[in-house]
N, C-alpha and C positions, 0 to 999 in steps of 0.2 A: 216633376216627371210623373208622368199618364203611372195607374197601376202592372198595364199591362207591359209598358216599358221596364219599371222594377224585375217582373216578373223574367223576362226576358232576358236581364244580366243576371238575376239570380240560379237561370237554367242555364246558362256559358261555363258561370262557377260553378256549380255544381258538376256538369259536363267533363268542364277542365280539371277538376282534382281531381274526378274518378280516375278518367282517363292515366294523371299521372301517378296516381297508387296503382292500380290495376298492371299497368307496364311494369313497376319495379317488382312487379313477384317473377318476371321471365328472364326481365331487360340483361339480368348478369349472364345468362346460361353463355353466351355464344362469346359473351370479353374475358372468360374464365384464364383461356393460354395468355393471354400478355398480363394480364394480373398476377397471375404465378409466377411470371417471367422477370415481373417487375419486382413483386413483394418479398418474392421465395419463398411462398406459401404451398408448396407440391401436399403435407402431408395436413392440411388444414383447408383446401378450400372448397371442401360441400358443404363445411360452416356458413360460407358465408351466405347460400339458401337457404338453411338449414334455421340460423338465427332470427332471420325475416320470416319463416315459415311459422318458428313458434311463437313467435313474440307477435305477430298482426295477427293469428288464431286464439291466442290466449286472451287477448282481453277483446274481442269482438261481442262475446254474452252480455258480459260489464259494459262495454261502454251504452247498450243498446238502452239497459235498464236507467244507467243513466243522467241519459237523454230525456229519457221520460221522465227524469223528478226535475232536473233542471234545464233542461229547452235543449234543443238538438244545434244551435248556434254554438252557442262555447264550445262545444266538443270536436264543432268542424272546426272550428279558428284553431282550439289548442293544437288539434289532432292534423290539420297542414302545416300547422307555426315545425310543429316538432319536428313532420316528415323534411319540411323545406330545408330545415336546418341541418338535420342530420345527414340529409343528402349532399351537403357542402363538406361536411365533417368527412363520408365517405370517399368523395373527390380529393383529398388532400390528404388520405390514410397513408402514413409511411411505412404501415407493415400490417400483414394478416390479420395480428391479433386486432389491431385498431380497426379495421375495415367490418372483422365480426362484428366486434363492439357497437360499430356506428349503424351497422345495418342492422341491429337490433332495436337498434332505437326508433330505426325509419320503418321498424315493421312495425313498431307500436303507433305511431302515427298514422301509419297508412289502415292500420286494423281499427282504428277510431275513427278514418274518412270514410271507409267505404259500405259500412250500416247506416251510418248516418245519411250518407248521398239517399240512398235509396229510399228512405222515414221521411227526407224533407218531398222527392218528390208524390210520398204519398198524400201528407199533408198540403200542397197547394192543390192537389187536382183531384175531384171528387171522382167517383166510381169510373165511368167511362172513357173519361179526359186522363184517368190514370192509366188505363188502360192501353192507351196509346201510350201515352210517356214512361212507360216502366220498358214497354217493347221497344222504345229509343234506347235507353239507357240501356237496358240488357245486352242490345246488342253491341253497342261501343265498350262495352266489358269483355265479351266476348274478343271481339276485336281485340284490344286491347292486350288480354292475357297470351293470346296467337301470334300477335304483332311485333312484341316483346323481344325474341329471341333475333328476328330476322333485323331489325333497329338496332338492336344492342350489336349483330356485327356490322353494321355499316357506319355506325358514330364509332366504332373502337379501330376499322379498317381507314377509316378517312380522318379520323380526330385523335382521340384517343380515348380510352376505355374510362378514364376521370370523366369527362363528356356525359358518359350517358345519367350520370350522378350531378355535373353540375346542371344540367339542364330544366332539373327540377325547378328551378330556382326561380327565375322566372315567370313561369309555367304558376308552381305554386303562388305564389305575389297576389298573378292576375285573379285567380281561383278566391283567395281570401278578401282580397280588394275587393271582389263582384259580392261576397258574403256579408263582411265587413258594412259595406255603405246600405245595401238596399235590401237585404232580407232582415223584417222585421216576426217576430214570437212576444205575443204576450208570456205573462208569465201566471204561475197559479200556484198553490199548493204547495209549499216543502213537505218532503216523505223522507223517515229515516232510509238510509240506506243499510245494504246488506253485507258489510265488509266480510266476515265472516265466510260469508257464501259466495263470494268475489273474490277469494283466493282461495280456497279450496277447488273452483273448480277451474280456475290457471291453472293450479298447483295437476291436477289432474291432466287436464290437456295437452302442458306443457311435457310431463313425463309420457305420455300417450304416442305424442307425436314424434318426439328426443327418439322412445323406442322405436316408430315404426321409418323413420327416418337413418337411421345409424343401422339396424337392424340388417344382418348381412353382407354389410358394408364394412363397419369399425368393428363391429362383433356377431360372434353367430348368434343366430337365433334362438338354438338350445343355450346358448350360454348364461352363466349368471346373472349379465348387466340386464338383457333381454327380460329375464323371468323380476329381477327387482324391478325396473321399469315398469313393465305391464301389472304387476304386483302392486305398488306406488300409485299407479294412476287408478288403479279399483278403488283402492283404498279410500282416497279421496275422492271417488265419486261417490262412493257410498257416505260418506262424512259428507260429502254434497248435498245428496239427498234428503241426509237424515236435516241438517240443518233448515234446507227449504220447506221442510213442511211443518217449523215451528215458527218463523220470523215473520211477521205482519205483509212485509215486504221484500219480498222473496226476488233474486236475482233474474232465476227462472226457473216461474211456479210451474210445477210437475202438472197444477191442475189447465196448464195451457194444451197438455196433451190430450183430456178430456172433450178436446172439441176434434170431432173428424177431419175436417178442410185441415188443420193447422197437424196433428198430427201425420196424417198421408201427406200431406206438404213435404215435411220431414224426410222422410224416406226416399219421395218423391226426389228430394235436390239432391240427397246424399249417393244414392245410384247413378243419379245423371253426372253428379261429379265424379265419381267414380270412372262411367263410362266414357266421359268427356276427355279427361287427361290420362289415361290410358292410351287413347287415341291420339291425341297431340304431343304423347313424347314417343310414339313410336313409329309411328309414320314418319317422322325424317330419318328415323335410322335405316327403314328400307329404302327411301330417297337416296340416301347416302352410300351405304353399304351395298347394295344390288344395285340402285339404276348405277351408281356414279355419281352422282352429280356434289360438286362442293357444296358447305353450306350456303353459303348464298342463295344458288340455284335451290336449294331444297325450298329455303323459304318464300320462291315466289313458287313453287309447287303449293304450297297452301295459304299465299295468298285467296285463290278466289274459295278456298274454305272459309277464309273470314268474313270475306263479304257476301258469300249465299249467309254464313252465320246472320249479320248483320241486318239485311233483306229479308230473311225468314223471321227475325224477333222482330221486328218492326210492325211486319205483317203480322206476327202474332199474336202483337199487342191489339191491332184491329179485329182478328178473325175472333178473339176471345167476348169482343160485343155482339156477334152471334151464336158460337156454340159454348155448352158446357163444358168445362176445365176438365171434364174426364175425356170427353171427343178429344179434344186441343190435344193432349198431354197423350195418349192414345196414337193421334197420327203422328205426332214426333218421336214417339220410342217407334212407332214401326217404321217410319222411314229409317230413325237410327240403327234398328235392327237388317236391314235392307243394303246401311253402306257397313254396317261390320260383315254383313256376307259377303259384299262383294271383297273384301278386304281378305278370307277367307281363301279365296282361288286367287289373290298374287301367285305367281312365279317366279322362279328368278326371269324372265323372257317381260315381265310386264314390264312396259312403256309407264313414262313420267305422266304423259294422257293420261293410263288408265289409273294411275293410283289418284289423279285430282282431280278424277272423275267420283272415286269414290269419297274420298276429303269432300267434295261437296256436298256431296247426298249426305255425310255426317253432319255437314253444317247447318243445311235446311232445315233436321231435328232437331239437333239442340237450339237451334233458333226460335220456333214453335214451343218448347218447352223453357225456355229459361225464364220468360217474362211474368207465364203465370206461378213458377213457383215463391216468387216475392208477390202478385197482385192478389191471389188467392188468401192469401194470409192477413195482409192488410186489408183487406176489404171483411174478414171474419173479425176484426175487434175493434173498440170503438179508438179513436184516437190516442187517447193517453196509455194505451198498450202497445203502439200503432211501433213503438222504438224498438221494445224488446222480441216483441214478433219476427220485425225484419230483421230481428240481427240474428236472432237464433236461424232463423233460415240459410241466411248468408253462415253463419257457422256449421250449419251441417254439410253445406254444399263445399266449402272449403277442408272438411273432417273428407267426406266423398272423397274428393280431389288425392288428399294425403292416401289413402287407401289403396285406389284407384292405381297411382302411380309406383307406390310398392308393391302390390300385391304384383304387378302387369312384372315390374325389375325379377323379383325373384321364383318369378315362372321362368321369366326368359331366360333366369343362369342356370334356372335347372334343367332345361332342355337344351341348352346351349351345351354342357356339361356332358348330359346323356346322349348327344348329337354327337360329341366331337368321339366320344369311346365307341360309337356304333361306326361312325362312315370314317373316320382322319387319324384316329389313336397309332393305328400301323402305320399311314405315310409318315408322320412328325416323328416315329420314333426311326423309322429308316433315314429320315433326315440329321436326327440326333448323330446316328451311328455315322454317318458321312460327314461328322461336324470338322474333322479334321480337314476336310477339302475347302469346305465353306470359307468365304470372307467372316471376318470375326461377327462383322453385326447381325447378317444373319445366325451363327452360330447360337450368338446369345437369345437372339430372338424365338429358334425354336426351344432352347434348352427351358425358356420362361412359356412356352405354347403351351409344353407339356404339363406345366403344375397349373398354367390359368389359362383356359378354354377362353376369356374374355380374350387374349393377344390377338387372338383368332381373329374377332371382331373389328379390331383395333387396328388391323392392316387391309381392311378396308376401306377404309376411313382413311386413309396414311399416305400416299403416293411414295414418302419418304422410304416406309417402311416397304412398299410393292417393290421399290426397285433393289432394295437389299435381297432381296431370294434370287435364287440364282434363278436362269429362264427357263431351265428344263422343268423346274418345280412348279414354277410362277401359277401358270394356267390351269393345270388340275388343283394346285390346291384353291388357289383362291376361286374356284365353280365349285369343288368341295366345300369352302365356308360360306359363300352364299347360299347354298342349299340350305346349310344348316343354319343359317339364321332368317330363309321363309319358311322350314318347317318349323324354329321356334316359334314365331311370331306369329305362324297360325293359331298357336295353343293360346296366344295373349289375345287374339282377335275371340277366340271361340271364349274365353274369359266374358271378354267382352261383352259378349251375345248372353252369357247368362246373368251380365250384370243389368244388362239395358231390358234383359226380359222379364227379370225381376221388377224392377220400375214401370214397366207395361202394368204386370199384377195389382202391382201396390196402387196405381191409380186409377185401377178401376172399383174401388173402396171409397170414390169421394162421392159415389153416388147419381143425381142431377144437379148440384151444386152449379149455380153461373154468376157469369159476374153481374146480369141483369136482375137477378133472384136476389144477390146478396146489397146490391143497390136499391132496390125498392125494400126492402128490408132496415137497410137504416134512416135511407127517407123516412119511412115508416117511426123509426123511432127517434130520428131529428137528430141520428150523429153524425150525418153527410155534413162536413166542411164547405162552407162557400169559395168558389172558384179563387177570389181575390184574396183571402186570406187564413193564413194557417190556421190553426186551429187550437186554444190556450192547451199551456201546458199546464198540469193538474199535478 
């Protein structure tokens, strides 16, 4: 078999595992009600995102470094054998707590594929040729994490919600099979490893994330577990720290931020994450909640988000062998800045058009920016750094993501909160007082409005629940809670805008930095990789 034939099954696998890690970080969100229904997991199941969230973030640094000591092969085989597995394990869970279990397992596998995907296709394709195949792959990630929620209810509505878990299975096989036979790595050099400095900074991440993940939800945020948590996770970073800069071989060396491109990198994915899922978990709830529409229908509302997504990294893996990475990264925070305004002037009165009108102009940005915050970084160091680089970047960008997504949650209950006491606190209690007329389930329904402003929310969403108010109420209050959840959501959008404007700043700090500049540069010093083959490992 020709190289270029190799080459070609080993970009299908590579492809196909991303693809099927990438999905399992959403695919549960939308099968959650008949998992509950089935498990009787009601007071346990943000676990089971929750488990996958910190277990494929917690070893993402680790597995990057190494790769680097012993080839980026083993790690993909281990790191799909595991996800494959565990994904059959979670298909067959007979209760909550097993489903946590197993989906823990499958986010450590999947946090071992998806650095890695990205390190091998640095390593076959030299500077330019990378450049296009990073803007592939970004954008079927992109894809990918969007696609998740809308898939996971249509295999749990037409199959069953076991489905979206056994499906891996296959899927994976093909991915390690294409790994397996035709991706070949010399080898080089054994290097101690940093154990030491590989669980302290889990140990940090995972309390990090536990905090801002449960935080406001299982406990408040002034509360105790909050302040030990965040407390826990300094702790060990600084014992982090301190440790990386006495160990020969350091997990990840502090002195990586010494170099410009790789630090504003940093920053650069962790705002974009930030700004990214900010906007992908809350744009269906005004789908949902104001236009109407079920889920389903929401999810092809941001269908064509994924594909301008898709189209834009594609193209931006091309446009980056023209301009500088500050240009590039530039036009996609201002476009991004551009659909969080238009996001800004929703109404309740806005049309399914106009909100997927603006979901696209988001996706165009983040499509333009995602490619080069992984190409920028591998193209600053020479190969055998080429693992921990990109995994730290994929770490920040996923750190982003987690932030992002709470910080955007507990805006919204706090305005949701200060909404419902400014415009609805007197209708619900007039309602209260009329509870003796009321059928029971409404009864209960406002008696629980009043202590949690979310119920609010939550009959919107509900047909179940609309038709329980009686009809004289129905119509003002529910134009009273839409109000108040596009005035929230404006405050999460203007969030937004200063998270995406922040990332504007931050990269315009890389200078004239290109991908052309930083390609003649290691020509220059003879660490460009030949097209047909990776590049030893050291």
């Amino acid at each position: 078999m020709r190289e270029q034939e190799k080459k070609g099954l080993v970009l299908a696998g590579l492809l196909v595992g991303m693809l099927v890690a990438a999905l399992d970080q959403t695919i549960v969100d939308t099968a959650f009600p008949r998992m509950i229904a089935e498990l009787h997991g009601e007071d346990q199941f943000t676990w089971v995102i929750t488990a996958y969230l910190l277990a494929s973030t917690a070893v993402v640094p680790v597995v990057g470094k190494l790769a680097d000591i012993y080839g980026r092969k083993i790690f993909y085989l281990i790191g799909m054998g595991l996800f494959v597995g565990s994904s059959m394990l979670c298909g067959a869970a007979e209760s909550m707590l097993q489903l946590i279990l197993f989906r823990a397992l499958q986010g450590i596998g999947g946090g071992m594929v998806m650095p890695v995907v990205f390190t091998i296709v640095g390593d076959l394709f030299p500077g330019e040729a990378r450049a296009r195949m990073q803007g592939l792959f970004g954008g079927v990630f992109g894809l990918a994490s969007v696609l998740g929620p809308k898939l996971g209810g249509w295999i749990t509505h037409h199959f069953s919600w076991r489905w979206i878990f056994y499906i891996n299975f296959p899927l994976g096989l093909i991915a390690m099979a294409c790994m397996f036979l035709f991706y070949q790595e010399s080898r080089g050099e054994r290097r101690p490893v940093d154990w030491l400095g590989a669980l302290t900074v889990m140990a940090s991440v995972v309390l990090f994330l536990l905090a801002m993940a449960q935080g406001g939800e299982a406990w408040a945020w002034d509360s105790w577990q909050s302040f030990s948590l965040f407390g826990g996770s300094a702790l060990f970073l600084i014992l982090f720290l301190a440790i990386e800069r006495r160990v020969p071989e350091p997990v990840l060396d502090p002195s990586l931020f010494r170099n410009r491109t790789f630090a504003v990198m940093q920053a650069v994915g962790l705002l974009m994450g930030a700004g990214m899922f900010m906007a992908v978990i809350f744009i269906p709830w005004f789908i949902q909640g104001v236009v109407g529409y079920n889920p389903n229908q929401a999810g092809n509302v941001m269908t064509p988000m994924m594909l301008t997504m898709v189209v834009a990294s594609v193209l931006g893996g091309r446009a980056a062998l023209r301009f500088s990475y500050r240009q590039q990264l530039s036009a996609g925070f201002l476009i991004l800045l551009a659909g969080y305004y238009t996001m800004t002037r929703w109404t309740p009165q806005t049309t399914a058009l106009q909100a997927t009108a603006s979901s696209m102009i988001l996706g165009a940005g983040l499509g333009l920016i995602m490619p080069i915050t992984t190409l920028a970084v591998q193209n600053a160091f020479p190969a055998h750094r080429r693992g921990v680089v990109t995994s730290a970047t994929a770490f920040f960008r996923q750190i982003g993501g987690t932030v992002g997504s709470t910080l955007g949650g507990v805006i919204f209950n706090h305005q949701m909160a200060a909404q419902f006491q400014e415009r609805l606190a007197g209708q619900v209690a007039r309602l209260q007082e009329a509870g003796a007329a009321l059928p029971p389930p409404a009864a209960a329904f406002f008696q629980e409005a009043a202590a949690d402003p979310q119920m609010l929310v939550r009959v919107l969403l509900s047909p179940e629940a609309q038709a329980a108010i009686p009809a004289a109420f129905r119509e003002p209050l529910l134009a009273g809670v839409k109000a108040m959840m596009v005035d929230s959501l404006h405050v999460v959008f203007y969030t937004g805008i200063a998270l995406v404007f922040a990332g504007l700043v931050a990269a315009q700090f890389l200078g004239n930095v290109s991908l052309r500049e930083q390609t003649r540069t290691a020509q220059a010093a003879g660490k460009t990789p030949t097209l047909g083959a990776p590049p030893a490992v050291h």
